[in-house]
ZADREN-152842 format. One record per residue: x, y, z of N, C-alpha, C in turn. Coordinates in Angstrom, 2 decimals. Example, Ala and Ser with C-alpha at 12.3 -4.5 7.8 and 13.67 -1.06 7.14 Angstrom:
<recs>
<rec n_xx="13.19" n_yy="-5.69" n_zz="7.80" ca_xx="12.30" ca_yy="-4.50" ca_zz="7.80" c_xx="13.20" c_yy="-3.30" c_zz="7.80"/>
<rec n_xx="12.85" n_yy="-2.25" n_zz="7.08" ca_xx="13.67" ca_yy="-1.06" ca_zz="7.14" c_xx="12.90" c_yy="0.03" c_zz="7.87"/>
</recs>
This chain:
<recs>
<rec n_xx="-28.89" n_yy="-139.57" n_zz="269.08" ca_xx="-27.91" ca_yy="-138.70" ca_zz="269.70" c_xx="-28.63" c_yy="-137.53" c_zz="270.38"/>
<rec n_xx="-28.11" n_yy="-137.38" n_zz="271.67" ca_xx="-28.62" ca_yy="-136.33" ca_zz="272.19" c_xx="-27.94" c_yy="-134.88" c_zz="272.41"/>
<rec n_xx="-28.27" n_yy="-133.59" n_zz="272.15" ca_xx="-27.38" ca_yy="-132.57" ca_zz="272.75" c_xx="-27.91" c_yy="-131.71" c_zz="274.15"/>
<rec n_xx="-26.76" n_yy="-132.18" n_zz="274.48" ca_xx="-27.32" ca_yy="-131.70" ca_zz="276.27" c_xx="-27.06" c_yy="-129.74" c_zz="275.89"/>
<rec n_xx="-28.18" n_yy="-129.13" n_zz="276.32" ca_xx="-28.16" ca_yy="-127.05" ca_zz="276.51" c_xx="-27.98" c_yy="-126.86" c_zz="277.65"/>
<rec n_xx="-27.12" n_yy="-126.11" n_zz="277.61" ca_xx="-26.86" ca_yy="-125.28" ca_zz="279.23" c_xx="-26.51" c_yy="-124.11" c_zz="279.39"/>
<rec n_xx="-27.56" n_yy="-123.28" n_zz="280.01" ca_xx="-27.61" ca_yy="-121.79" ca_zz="280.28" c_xx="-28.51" c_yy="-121.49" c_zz="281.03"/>
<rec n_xx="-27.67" n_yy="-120.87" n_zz="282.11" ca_xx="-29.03" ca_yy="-120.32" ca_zz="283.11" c_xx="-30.09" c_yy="-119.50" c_zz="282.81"/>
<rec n_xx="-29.73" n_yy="-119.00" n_zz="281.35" ca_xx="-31.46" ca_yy="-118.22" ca_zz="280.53" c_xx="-32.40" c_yy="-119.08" c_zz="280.11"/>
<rec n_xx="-33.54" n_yy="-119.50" n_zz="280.87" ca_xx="-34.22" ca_yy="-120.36" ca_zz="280.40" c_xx="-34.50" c_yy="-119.89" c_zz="278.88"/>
<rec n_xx="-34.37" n_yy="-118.35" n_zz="278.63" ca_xx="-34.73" ca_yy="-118.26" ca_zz="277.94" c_xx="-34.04" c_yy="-118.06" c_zz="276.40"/>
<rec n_xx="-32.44" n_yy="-118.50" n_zz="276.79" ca_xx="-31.45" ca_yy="-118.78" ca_zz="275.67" c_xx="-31.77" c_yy="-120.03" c_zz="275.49"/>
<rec n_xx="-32.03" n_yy="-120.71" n_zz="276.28" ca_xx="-32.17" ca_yy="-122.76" ca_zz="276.63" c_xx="-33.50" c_yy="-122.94" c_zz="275.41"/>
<rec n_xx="-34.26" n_yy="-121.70" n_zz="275.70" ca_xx="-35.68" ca_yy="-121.95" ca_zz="274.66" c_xx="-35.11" c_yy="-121.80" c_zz="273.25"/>
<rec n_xx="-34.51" n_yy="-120.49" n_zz="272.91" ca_xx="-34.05" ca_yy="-120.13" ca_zz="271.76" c_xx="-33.17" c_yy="-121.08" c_zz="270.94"/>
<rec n_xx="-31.58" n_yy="-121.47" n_zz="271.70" ca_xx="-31.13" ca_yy="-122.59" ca_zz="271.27" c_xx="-32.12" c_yy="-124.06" c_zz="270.72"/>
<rec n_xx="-32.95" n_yy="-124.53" n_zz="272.05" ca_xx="-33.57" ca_yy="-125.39" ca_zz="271.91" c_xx="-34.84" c_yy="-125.53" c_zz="270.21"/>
<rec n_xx="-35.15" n_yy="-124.58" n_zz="270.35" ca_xx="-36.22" ca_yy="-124.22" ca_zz="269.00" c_xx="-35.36" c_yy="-124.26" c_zz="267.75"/>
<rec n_xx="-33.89" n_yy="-123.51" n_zz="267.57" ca_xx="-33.41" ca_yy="-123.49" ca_zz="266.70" c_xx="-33.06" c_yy="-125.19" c_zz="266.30"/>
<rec n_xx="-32.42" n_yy="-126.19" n_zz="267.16" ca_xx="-32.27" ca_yy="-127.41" ca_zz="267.20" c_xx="-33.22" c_yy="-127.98" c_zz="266.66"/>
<rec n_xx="-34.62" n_yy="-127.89" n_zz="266.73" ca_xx="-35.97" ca_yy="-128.50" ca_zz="266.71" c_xx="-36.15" c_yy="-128.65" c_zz="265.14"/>
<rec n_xx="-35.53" n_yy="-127.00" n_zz="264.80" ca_xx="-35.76" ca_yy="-126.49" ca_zz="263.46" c_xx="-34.24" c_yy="-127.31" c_zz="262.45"/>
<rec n_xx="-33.67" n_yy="-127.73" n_zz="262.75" ca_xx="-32.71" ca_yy="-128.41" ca_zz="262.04" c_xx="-32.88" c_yy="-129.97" c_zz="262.50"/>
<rec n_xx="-34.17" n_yy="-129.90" n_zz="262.93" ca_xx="-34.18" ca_yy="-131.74" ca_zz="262.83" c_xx="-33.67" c_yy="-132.74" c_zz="264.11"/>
<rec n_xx="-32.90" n_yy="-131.97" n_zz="265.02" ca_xx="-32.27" ca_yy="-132.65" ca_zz="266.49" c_xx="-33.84" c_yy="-132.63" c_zz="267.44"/>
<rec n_xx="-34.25" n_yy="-133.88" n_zz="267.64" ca_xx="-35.21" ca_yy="-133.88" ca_zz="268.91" c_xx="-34.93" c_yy="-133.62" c_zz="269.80"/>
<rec n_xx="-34.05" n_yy="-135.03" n_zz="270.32" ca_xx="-33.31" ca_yy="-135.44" ca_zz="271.39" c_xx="-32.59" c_yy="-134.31" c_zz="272.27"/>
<rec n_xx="-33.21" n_yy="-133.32" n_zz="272.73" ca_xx="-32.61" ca_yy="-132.12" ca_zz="274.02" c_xx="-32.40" c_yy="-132.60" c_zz="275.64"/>
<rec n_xx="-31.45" n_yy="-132.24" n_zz="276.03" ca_xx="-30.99" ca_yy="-132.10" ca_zz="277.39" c_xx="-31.14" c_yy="-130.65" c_zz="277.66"/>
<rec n_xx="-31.30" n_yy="-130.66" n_zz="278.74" ca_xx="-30.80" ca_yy="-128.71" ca_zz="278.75" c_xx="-30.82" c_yy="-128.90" c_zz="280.78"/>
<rec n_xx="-29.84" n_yy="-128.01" n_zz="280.60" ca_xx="-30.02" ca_yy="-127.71" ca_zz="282.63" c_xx="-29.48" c_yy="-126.10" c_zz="282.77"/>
<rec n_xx="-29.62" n_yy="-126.16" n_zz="283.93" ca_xx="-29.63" ca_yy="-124.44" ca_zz="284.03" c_xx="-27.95" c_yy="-123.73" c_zz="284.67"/>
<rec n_xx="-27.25" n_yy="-124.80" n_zz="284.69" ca_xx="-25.90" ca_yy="-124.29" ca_zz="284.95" c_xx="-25.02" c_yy="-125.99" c_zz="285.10"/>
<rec n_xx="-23.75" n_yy="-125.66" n_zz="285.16" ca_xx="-23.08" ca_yy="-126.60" ca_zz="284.87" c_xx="-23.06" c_yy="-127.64" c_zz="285.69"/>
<rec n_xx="-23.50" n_yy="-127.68" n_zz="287.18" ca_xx="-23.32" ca_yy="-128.68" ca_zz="288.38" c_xx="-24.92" c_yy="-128.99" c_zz="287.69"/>
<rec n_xx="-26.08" n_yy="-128.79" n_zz="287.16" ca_xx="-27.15" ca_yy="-129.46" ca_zz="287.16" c_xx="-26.81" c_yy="-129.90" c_zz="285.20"/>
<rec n_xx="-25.93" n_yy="-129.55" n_zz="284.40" ca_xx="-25.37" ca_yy="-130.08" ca_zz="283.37" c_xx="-24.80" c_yy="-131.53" c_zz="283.97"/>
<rec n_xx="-23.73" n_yy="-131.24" n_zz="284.75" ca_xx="-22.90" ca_yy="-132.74" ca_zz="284.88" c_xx="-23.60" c_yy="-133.52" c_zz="285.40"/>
<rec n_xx="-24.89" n_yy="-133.55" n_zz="286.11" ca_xx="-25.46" ca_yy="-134.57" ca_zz="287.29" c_xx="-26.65" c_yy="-134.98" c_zz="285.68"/>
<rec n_xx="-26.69" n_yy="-134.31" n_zz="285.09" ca_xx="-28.05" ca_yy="-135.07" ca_zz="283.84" c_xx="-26.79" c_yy="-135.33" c_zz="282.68"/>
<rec n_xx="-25.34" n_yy="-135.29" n_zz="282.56" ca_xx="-24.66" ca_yy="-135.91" ca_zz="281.87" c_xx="-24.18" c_yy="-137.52" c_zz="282.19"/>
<rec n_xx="-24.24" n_yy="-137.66" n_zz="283.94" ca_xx="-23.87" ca_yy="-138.73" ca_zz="284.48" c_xx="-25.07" c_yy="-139.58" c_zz="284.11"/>
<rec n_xx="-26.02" n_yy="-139.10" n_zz="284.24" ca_xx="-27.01" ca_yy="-140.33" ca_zz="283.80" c_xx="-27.55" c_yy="-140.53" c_zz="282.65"/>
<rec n_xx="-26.55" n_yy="-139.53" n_zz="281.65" ca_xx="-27.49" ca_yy="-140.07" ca_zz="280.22" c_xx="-25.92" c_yy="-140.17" c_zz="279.22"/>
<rec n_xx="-24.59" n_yy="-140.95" n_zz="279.92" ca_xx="-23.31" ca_yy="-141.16" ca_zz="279.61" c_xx="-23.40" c_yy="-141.22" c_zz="278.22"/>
<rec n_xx="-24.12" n_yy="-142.75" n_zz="277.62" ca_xx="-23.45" ca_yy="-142.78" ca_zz="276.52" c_xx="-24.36" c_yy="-142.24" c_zz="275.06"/>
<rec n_xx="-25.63" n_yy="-141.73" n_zz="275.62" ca_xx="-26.50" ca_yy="-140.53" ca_zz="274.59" c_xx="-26.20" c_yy="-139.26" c_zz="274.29"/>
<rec n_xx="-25.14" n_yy="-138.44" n_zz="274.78" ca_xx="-24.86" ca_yy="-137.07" ca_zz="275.06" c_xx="-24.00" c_yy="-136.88" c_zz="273.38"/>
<rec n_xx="-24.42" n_yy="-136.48" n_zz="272.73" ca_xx="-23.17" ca_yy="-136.13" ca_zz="271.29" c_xx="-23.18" c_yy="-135.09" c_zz="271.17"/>
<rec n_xx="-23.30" n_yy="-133.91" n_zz="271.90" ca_xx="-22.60" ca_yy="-133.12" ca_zz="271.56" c_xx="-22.96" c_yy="-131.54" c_zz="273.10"/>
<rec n_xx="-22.18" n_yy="-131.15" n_zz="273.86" ca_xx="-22.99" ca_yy="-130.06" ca_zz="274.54" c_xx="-22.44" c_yy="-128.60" c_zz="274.27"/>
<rec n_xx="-23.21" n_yy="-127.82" n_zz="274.05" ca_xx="-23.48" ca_yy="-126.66" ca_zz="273.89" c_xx="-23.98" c_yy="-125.82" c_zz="275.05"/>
<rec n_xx="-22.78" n_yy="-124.82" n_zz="276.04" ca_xx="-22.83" ca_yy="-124.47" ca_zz="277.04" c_xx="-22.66" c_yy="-122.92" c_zz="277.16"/>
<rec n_xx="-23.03" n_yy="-122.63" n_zz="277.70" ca_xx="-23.05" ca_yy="-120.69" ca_zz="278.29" c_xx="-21.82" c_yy="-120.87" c_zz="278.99"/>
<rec n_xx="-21.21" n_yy="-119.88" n_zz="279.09" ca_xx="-19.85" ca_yy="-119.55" ca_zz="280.03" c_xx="-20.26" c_yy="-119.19" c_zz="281.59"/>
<rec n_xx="-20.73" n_yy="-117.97" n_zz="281.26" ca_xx="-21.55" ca_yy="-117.27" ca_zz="282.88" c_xx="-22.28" c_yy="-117.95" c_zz="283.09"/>
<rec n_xx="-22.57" n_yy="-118.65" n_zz="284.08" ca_xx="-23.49" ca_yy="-119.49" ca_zz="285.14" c_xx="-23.26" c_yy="-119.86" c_zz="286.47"/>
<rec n_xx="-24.56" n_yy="-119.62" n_zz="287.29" ca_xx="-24.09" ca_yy="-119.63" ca_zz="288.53" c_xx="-23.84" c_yy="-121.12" c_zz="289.18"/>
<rec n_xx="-23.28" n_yy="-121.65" n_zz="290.05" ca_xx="-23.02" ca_yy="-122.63" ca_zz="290.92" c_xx="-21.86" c_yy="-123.48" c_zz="290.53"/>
<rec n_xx="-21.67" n_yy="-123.81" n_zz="288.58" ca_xx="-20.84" ca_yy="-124.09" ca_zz="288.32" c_xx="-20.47" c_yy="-123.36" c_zz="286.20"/>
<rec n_xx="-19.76" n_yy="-122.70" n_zz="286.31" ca_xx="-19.50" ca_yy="-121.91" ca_zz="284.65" c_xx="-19.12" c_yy="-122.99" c_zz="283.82"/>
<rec n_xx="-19.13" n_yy="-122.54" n_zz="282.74" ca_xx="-19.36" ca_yy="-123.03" ca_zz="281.65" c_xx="-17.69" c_yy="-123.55" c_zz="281.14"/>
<rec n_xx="-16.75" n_yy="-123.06" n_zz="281.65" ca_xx="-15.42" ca_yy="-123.37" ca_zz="281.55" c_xx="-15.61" c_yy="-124.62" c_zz="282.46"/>
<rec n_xx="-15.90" n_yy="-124.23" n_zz="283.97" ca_xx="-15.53" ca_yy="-125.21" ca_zz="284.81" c_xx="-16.01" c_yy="-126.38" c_zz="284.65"/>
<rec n_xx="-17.18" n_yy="-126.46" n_zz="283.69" ca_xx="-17.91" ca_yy="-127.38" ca_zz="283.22" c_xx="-16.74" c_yy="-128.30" c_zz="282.05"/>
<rec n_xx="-16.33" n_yy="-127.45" n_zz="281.56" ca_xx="-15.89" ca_yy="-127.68" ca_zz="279.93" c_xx="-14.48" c_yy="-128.63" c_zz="280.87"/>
<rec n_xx="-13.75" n_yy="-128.37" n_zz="281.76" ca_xx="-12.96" ca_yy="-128.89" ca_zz="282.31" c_xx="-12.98" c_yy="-130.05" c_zz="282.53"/>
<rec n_xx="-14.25" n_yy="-130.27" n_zz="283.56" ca_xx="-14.49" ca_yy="-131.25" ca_zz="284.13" c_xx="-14.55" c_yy="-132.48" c_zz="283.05"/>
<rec n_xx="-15.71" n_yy="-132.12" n_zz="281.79" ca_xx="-16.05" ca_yy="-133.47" ca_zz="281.06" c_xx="-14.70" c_yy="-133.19" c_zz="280.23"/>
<rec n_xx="-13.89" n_yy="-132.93" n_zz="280.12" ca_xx="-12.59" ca_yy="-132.86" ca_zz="279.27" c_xx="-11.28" c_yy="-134.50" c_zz="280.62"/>
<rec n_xx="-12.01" n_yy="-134.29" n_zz="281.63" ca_xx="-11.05" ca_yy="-135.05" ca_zz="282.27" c_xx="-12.04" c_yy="-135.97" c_zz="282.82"/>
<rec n_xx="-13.02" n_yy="-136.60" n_zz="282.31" ca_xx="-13.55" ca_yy="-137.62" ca_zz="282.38" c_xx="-13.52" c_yy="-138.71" c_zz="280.86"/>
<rec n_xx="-12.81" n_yy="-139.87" n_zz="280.88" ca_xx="-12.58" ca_yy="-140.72" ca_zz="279.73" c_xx="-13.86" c_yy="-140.89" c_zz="278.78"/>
<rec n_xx="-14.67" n_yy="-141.14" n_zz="279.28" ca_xx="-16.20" ca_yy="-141.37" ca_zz="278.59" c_xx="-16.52" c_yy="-139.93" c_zz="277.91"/>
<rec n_xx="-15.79" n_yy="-138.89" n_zz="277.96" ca_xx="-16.67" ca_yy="-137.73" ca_zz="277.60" c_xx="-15.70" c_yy="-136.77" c_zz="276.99"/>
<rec n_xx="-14.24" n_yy="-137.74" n_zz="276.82" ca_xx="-13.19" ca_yy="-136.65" ca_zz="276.30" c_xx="-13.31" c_yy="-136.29" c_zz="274.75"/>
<rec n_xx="-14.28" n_yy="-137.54" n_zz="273.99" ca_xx="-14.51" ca_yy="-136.93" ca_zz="272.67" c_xx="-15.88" c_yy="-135.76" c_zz="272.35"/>
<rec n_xx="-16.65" n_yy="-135.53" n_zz="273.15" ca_xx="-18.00" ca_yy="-135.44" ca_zz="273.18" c_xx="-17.39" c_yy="-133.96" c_zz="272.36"/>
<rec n_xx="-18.33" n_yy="-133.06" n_zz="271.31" ca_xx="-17.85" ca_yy="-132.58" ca_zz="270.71" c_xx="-18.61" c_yy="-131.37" c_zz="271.41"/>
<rec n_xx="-17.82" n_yy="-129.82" n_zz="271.96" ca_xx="-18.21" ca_yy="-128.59" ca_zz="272.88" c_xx="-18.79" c_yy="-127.43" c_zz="272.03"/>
<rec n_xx="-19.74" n_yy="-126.84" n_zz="272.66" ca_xx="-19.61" ca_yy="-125.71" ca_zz="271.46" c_xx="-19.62" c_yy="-124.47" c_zz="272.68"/>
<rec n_xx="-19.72" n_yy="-123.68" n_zz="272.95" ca_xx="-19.22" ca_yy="-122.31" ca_zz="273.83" c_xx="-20.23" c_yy="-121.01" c_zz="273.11"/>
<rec n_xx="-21.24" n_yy="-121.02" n_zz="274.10" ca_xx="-21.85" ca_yy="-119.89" ca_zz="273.02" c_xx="-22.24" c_yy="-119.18" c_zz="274.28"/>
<rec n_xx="-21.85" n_yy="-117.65" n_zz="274.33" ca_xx="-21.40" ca_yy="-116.89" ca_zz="275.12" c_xx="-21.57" c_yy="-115.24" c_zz="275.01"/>
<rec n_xx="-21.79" n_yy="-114.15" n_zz="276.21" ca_xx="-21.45" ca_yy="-113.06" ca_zz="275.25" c_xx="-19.57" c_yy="-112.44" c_zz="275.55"/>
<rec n_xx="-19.41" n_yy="-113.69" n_zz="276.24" ca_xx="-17.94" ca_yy="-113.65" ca_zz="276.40" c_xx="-16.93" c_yy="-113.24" c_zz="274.87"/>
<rec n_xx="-16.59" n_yy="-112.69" n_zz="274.00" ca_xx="-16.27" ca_yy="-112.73" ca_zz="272.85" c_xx="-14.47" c_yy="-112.09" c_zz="272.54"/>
<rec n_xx="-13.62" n_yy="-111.26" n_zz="273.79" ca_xx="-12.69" ca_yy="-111.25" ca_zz="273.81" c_xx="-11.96" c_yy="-112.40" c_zz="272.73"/>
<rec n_xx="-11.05" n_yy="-111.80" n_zz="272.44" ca_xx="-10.08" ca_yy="-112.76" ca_zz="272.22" c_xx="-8.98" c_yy="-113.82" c_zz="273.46"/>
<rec n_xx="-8.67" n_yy="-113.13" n_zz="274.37" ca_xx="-8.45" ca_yy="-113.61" ca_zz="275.44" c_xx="-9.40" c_yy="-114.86" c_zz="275.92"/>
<rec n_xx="-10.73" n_yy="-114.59" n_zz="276.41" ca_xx="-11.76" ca_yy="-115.53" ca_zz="276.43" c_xx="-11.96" c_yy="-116.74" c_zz="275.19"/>
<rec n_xx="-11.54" n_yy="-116.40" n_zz="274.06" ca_xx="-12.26" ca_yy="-117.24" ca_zz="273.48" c_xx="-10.75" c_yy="-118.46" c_zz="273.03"/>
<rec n_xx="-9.48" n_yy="-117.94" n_zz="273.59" ca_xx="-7.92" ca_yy="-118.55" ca_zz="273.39" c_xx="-8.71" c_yy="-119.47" c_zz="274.73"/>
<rec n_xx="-9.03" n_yy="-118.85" n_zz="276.04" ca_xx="-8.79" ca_yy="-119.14" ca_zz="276.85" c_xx="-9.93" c_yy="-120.97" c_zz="276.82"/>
<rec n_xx="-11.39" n_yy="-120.64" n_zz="276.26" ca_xx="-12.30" ca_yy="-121.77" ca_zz="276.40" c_xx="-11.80" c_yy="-122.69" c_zz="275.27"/>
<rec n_xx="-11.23" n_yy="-122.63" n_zz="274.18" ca_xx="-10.32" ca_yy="-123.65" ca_zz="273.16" c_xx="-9.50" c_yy="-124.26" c_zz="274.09"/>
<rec n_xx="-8.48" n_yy="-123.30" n_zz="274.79" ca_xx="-7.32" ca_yy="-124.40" ca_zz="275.72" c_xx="-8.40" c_yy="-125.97" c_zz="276.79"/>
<rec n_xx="-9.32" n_yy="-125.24" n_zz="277.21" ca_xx="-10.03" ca_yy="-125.67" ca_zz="277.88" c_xx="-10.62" c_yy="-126.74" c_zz="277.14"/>
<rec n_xx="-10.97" n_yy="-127.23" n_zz="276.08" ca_xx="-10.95" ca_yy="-127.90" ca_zz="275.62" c_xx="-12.60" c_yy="-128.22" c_zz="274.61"/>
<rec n_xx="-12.86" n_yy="-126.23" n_zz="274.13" ca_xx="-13.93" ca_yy="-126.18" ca_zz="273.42" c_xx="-13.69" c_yy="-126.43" c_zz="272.06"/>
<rec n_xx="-14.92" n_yy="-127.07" n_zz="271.43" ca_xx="-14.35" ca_yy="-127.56" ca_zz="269.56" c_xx="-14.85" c_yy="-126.02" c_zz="268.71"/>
<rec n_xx="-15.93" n_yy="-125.63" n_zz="269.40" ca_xx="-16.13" ca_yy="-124.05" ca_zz="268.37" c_xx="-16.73" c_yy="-123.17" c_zz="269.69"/>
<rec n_xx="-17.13" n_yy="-121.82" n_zz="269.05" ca_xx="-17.13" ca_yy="-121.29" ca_zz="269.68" c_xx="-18.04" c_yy="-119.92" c_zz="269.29"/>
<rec n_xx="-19.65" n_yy="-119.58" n_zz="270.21" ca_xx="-20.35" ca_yy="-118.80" ca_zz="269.60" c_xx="-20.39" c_yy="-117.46" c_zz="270.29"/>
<rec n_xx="-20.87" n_yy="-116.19" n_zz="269.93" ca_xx="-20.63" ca_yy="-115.14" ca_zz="270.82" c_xx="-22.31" c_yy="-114.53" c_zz="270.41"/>
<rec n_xx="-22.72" n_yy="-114.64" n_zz="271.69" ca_xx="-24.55" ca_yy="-114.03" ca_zz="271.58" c_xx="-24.16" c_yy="-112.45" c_zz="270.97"/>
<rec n_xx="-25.03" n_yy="-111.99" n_zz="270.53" ca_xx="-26.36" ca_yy="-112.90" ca_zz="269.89" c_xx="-25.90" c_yy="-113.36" c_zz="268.94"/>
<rec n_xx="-26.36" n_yy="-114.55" n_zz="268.74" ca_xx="-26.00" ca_yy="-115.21" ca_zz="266.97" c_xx="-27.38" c_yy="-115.43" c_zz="265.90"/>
<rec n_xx="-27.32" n_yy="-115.74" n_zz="265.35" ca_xx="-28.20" ca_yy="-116.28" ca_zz="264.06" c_xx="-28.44" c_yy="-117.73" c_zz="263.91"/>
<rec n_xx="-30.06" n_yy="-118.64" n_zz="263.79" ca_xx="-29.72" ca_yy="-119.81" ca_zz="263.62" c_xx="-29.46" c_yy="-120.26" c_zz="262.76"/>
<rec n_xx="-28.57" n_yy="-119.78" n_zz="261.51" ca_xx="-27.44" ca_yy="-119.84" ca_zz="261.02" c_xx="-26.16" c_yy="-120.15" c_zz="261.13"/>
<rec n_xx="-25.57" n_yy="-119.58" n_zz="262.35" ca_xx="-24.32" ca_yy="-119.36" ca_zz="262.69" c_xx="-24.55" c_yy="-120.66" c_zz="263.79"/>
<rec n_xx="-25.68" n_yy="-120.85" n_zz="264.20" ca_xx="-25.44" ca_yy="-122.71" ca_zz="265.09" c_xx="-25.57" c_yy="-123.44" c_zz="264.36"/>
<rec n_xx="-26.09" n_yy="-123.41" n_zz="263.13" ca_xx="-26.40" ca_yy="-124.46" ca_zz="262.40" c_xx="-24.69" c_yy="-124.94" c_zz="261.80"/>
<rec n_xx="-24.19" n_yy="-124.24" n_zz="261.18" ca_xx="-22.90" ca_yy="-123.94" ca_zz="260.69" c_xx="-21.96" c_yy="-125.13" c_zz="261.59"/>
<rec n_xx="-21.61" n_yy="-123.93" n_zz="262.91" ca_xx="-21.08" ca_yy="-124.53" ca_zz="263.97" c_xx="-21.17" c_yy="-126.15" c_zz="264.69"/>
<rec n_xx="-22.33" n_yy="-126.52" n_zz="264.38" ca_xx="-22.87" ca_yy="-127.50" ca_zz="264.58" c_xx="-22.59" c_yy="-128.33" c_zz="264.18"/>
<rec n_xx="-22.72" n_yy="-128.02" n_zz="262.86" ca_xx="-22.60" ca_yy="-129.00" ca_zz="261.50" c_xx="-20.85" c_yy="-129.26" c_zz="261.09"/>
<rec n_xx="-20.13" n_yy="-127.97" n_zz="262.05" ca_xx="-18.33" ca_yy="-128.14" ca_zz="261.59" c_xx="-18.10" c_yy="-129.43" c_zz="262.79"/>
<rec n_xx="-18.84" n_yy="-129.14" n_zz="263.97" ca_xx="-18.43" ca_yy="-130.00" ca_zz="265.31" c_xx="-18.68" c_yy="-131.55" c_zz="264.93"/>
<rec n_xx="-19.82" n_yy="-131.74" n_zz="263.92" ca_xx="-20.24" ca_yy="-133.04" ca_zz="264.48" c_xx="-19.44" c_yy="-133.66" c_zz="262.38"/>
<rec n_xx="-18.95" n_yy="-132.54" n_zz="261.91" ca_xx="-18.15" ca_yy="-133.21" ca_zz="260.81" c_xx="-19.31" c_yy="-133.00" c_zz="259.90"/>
<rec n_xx="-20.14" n_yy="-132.79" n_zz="259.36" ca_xx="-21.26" ca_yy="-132.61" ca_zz="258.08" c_xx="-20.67" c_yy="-131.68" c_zz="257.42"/>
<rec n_xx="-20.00" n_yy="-130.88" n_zz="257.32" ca_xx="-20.29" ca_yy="-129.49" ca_zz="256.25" c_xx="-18.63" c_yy="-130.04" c_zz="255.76"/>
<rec n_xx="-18.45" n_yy="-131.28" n_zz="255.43" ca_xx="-17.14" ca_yy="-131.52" ca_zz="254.43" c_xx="-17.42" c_yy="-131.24" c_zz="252.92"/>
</recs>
């Protein structure tokens, strides 16, 4: 299983990515905003289990992203996580409707992905 990262901080993409490394996930995707997310989701369809996306990003956001694979059949289960410094309550009603499964607000702890992670993909029963 692979989890595709997406954030135009290469250097959140590192942080996420290391924390992943450190709980045992090899298998990384990562792109730097959501139009270079969906074009490395189209070609790696049925490996993708789980993506973990930034909100703010330029060319295509992290909602508009969350939209898109929400209305594609192949990708309506794929499980979302939203990690953001977006943290409103408004924002965070708003990326659930959209069709996020959890939801992180920078800075976090790799703790608090591990957690999250582990509620999305069903382990922490």
């Amino acid at each position: 299983m692979k989890i595709m990262v997406v954030d135009d901080s290469s250097t959140m993409r590192r942080i996420i990515k290391n924390t992943l490394n450190r709980l045992g996930y090899k298998e990384l995707l990562e792109a730097a905003d959501g139009q270079e997310a969906w074009d490395v989701m189209q070609a790696n369809k049925s490996d993708i289990g789980v993506l973990i996306t930034d909100w703010n990003m330029p060319n295509m956001n992290g909602l508009e992203l969350v939209k898109k694979v929400r209305g594609e059949a192949e990708f309506e289960d794929i499980p979302i996580i939203m990690v953001t410094t977006e943290g409103g309550k408004a924002e965070v009603i708003t990326a659930l409707k959209a069709g996020v499964n959890n939801y992180i607000v920078k800075p976090f702890t790799p703790q608090v992905l591990k957690e999250k992670l582990e509620a999305v993909l069903g382990l922490n029963d």
